[in-house]
Structures are given as structure tokens and as C-alpha cells.
C-alpha positions as CSV (number, residue, x, y, z in Angstrom):
1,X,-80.0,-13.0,-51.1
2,X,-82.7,-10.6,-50.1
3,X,-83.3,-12.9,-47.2
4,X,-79.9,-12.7,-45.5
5,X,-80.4,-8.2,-46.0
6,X,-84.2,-8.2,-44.3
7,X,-83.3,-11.2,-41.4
8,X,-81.0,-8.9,-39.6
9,X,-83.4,-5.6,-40.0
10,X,-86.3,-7.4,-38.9
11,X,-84.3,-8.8,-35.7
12,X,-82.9,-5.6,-35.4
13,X,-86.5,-4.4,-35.5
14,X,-88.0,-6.6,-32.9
15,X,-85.2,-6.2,-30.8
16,X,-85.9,-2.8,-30.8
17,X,-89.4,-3.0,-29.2
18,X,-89.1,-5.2,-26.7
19,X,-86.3,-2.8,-25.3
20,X,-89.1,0.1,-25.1
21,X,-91.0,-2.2,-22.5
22,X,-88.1,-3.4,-20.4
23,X,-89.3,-0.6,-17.8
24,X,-93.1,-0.8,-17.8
25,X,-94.2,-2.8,-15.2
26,X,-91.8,-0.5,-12.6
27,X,-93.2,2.5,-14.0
28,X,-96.7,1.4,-13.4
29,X,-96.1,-0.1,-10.0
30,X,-94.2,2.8,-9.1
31,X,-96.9,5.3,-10.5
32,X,-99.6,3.8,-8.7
33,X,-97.9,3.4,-5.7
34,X,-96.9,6.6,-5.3
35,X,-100.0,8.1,-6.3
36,X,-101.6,6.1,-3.0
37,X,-98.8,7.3,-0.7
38,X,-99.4,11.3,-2.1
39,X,-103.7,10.8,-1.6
40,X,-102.0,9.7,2.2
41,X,-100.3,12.0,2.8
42,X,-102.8,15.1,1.4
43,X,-105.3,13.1,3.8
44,X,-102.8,13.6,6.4
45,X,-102.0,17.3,6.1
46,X,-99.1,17.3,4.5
47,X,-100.1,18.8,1.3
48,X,-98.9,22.2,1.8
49,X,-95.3,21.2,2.2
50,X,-92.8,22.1,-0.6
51,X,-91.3,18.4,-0.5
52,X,-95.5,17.4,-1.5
53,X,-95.6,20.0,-4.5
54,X,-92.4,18.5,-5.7
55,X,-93.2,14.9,-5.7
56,X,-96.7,16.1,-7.2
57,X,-94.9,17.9,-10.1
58,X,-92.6,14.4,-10.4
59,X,-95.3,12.6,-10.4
60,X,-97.3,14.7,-13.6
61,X,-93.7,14.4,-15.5
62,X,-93.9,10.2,-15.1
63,X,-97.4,10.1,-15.7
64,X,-96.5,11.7,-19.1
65,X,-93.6,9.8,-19.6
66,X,-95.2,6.8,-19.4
67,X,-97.7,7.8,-22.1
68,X,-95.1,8.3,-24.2
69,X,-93.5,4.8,-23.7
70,X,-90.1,6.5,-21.9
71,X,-90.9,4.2,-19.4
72,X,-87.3,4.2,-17.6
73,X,-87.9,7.9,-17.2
74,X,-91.2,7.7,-15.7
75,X,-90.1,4.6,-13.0
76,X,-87.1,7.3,-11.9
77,X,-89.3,9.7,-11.4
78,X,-91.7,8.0,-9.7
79,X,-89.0,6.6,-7.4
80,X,-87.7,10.3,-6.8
81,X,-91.6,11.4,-6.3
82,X,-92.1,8.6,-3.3
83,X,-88.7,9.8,-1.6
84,X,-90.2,13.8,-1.7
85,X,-93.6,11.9,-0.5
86,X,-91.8,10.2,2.4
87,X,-89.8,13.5,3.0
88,X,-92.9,15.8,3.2
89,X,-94.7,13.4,5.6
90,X,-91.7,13.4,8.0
91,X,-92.1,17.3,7.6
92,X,-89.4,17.8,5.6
């Protein structure tokens, strides 16, 4: 009987953490490349711009996101970061 209870929880459990990771590989793709195209675009010039500062600040919040394991957070806002990236090298 104590089979049929703990089958269901420990399902329940695994199911559970492979959910958390469903996002990872886009956050870390993401992060990195948008952490290239921001070094590009300060090599450029382009890092006085506000559009710079705020994909900068997007990309800190991602980077901490995906130390925490919120990893659909981070890939967001390391998609969001890129668009301010691509915004602040058309001088935006």
C-alpha cells in the first residue's frame, strides 16, 4: 500500500525537476550571445546610449536569474537585452 502513496510523489517529484531545466539551454545561448553583441557594440561606441545601459541592466537581472535556476526569466531577458543592444547600435 505504501507503494501506490510514494509512486505518484516521487513522479510528481521528478517531474518537477525536469520542468526547472526546460529553459536552460536558451538562457545560456541567449546570455552569451548577447553578452558578445553588448562587448560589439561598446567596441563600437555605442556604449553611452541609454538603449546600451538598459540592455546592460537586462542583462545583470538574467545573469542572476539564471543562477538561480529561473531560467525562463533569464532567456526573456536576455532576448529583451539583444533587442535594446540592436536598438542602441542603430542609435536608438
Amino acid at each position: 500500500m505504501k507503494a501506490w502513496i510514494c509512486l505518484p510523489l516521487i513522479a510528481l517529484a521528478l517531474t518537477g525537476c525536469a520542468g526547472k531545466t526546460a529553459f536552460r539551454d536558451s538562457c545560456a545561448n541567449q546570455l552569451d550571445s548577447a553578452w558578445k553583441e553588448l562587448d560589439l557594440a561598446k567596441a563600437e561606441g555605442f556604449a553611452g546610449t541609454v538603449s546600451y545601459s538598459k540592455a546592460l541592466s537586462l542583462l545583470t537581472g538574467a545573469k542572476t536569474q539564471q543562477q538561480f535556476e529561473a531560467f525562463e526569466g533569464c532567456s526573456n531577458k536576455a532576448e529583451k537585452a539583444r533587442f535594446y543592444i540592436r536598438e542602441s547600435r542603430a542609435g536608438r
